[in-house]
C-alpha positions as CSV (number, residue, x, y, z in Angstrom):
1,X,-14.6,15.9,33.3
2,X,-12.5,17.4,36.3
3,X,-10.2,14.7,38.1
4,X,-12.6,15.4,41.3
5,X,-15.9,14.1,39.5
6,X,-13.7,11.7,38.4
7,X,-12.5,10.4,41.8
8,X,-16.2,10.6,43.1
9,X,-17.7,8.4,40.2
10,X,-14.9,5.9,40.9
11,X,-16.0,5.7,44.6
12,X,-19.6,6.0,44.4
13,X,-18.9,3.0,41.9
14,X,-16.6,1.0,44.2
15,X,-19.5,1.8,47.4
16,X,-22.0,0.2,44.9
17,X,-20.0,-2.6,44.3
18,X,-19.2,-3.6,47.9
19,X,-22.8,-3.1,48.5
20,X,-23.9,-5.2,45.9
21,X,-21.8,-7.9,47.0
22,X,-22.9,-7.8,50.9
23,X,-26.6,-7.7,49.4
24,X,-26.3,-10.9,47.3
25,X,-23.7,-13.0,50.3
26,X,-26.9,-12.1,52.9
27,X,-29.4,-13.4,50.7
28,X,-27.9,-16.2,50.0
29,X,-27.0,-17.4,53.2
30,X,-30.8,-16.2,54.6
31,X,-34.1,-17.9,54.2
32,X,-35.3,-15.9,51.1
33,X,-38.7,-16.1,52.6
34,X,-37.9,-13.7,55.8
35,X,-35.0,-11.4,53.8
36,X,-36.3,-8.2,53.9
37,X,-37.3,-7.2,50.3
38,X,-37.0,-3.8,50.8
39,X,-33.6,-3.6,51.9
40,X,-32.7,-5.8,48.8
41,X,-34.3,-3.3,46.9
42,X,-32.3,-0.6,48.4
43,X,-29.2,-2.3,48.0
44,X,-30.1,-3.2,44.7
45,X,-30.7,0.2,43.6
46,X,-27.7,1.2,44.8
47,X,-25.7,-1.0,43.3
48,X,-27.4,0.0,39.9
49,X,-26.7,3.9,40.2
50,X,-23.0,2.7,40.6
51,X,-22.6,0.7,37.6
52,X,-24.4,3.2,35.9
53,X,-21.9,5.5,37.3
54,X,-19.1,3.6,36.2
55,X,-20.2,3.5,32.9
56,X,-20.9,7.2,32.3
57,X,-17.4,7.5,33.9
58,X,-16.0,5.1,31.3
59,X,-18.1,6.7,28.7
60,X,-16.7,10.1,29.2
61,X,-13.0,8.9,29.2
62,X,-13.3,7.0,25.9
63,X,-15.1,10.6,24.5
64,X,-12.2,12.6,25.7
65,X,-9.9,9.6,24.2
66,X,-11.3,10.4,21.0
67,X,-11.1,14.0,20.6
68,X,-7.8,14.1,21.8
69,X,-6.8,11.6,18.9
70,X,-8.8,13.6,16.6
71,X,-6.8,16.8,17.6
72,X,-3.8,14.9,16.9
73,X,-4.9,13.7,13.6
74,X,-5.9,17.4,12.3
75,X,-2.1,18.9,13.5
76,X,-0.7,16.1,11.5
77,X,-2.3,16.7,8.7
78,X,-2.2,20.3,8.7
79,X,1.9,19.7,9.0
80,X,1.2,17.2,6.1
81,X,-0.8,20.1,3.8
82,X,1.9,22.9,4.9
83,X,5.0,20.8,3.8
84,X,3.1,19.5,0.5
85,X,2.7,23.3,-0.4
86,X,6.3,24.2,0.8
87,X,7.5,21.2,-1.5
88,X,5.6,21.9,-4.2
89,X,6.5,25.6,-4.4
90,X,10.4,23.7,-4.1
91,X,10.4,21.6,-6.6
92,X,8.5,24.0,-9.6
93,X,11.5,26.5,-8.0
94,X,14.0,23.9,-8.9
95,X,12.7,23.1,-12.7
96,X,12.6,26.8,-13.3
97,X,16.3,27.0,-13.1
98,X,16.8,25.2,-15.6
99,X,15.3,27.7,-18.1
100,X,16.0,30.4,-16.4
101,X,12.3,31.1,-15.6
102,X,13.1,31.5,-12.0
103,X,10.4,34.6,-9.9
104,X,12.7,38.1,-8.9
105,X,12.4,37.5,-4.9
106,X,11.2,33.8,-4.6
107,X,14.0,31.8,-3.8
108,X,14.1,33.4,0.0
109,X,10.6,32.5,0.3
110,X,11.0,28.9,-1.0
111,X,14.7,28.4,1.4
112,X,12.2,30.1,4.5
113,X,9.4,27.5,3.3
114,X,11.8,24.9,3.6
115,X,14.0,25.6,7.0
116,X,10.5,25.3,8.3
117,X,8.9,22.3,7.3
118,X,12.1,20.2,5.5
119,X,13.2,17.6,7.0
120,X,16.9,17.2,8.2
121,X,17.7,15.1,4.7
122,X,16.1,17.2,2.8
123,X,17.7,20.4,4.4
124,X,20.9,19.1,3.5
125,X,20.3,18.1,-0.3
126,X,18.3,21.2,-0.7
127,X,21.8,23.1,0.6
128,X,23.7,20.9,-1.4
129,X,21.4,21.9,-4.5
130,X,21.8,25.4,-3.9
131,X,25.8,25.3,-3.8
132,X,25.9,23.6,-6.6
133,X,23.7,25.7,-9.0
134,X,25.4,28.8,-7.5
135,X,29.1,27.5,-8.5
136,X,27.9,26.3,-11.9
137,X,25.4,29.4,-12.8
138,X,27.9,31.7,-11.7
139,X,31.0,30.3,-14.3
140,X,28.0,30.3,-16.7
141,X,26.1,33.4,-16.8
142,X,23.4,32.1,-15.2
143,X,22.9,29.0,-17.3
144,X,22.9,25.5,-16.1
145,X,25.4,24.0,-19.4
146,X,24.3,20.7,-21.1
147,X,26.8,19.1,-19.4
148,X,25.8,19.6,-15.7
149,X,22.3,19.2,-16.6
150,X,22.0,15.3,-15.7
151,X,23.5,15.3,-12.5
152,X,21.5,18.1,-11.4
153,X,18.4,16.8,-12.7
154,X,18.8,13.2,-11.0
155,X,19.5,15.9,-7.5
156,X,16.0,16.9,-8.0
157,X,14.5,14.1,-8.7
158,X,16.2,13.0,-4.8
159,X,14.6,15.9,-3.5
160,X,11.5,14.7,-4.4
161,X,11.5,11.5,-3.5
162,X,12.6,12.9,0.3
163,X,9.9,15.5,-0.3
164,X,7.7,12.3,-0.8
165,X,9.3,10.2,2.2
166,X,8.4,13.6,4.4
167,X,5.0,13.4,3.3
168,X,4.3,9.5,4.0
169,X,4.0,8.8,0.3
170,X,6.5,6.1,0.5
171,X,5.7,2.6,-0.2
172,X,7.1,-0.2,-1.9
173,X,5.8,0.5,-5.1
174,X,7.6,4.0,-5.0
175,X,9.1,5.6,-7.8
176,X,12.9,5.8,-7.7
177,X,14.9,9.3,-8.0
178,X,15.5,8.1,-11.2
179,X,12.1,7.6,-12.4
180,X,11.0,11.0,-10.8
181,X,13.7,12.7,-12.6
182,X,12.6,11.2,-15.7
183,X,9.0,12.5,-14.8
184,X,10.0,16.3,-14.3
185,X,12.6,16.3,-17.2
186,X,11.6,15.4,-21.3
187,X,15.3,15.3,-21.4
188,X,16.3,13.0,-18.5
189,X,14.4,10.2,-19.8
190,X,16.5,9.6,-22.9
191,X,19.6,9.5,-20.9
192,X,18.1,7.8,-17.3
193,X,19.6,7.6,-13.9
194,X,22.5,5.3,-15.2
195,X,23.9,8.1,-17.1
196,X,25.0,9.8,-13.7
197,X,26.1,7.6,-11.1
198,X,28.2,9.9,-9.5
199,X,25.1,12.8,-9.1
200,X,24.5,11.0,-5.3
201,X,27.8,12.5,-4.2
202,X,28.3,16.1,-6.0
């Protein structure tokens, strides 16, 4: 509806009104025997085409209301559907490392993915993930060692639980980056998230 209908609901409505008002003070101030029916009538009619007004006016508003929260809903959760893909292609990424099963080409896909939809949190542990594996695959011919294999599994299992956070999953039931960990890795388990306290801050 264009803001000049608009306008010219609301004072057709507010004419109505007024009218209304004058119709119903004269008749009951008049002897209801000589008040001239027809001019009630009128008035009355009047008075009914502008509450009708109003209400298609009010009508229209709470339409356009709704679609413009529906619009908002769909963009949300087509952000919501683009970062669960972006995180999931992330994460199986990650685990691949760790056999050395990584895809020729995808880790520039998967850091692109991420710059886009990632949260600032997540950015940053992802960065921190990446310098870390570099430094340690590099000394190691592209192996992650035993040793380093803890800490950097309890890093993933962070990055998932910000990958979560990002995607409104949180609750107060959630799972801890520990527990995630533990779900990605056989190995974690065994070991757990006390096994690597200092994993937060590598």
């Amino acid at each position: 509806m264009t803001r000049v209908l608009r306008w010219t609901l609301w004072v057709a409505a507010g004419i109505s009104m007024v009218l209304l008002l004058v119709g119903l003070t004269c008749f009951s101030v008049a002897d209801w025997k000589s008040y001239p029916f027809a001019a009630l009538g009128t008035t009355f009619a009047a008075s009914v085409a502008g509450l009708v007004a109003l209400m298609v006016n009010e009508t229209f508003d709470q339409r356009r209301r709704r679609e413009e929260a529906e619009v908002v809903r769909a963009q949300r959760e087509s952000v919501r559907l683009q970062r669960e893909a972006s995180y999931s292609r992330l994460l199986e990424h990650m685990v691949r490392a760790f056999d050395q099963s990584q895809k020729v080409g995808e880790e520039a896909a998967v850091r692109a993915s991420v710059a886009v939809w990632g949260s600032r949190t997540l950015v940053q542990r992802i960065a921190q993930w990446h310098a870390t594996t570099h430094r340690i695959m590099t000394l190691s011919d592209g192996r992650i060692p035993l040793e380093d294999r803890l800490p950097l599994q309890l890093l993933v299992g962070e990055i998932a639980h910000l990958a979560r956070t990002d995607l409104g999953l949180d609750s107060p039931d959630e799972p801890s980056a520990g527990e995630l960990a533990g779900s990605i890795f056989s190995d974690y388990a065994s070991a757990g998230p006390e096994a690597t306290p200092e994993a937060s801050d590598r």
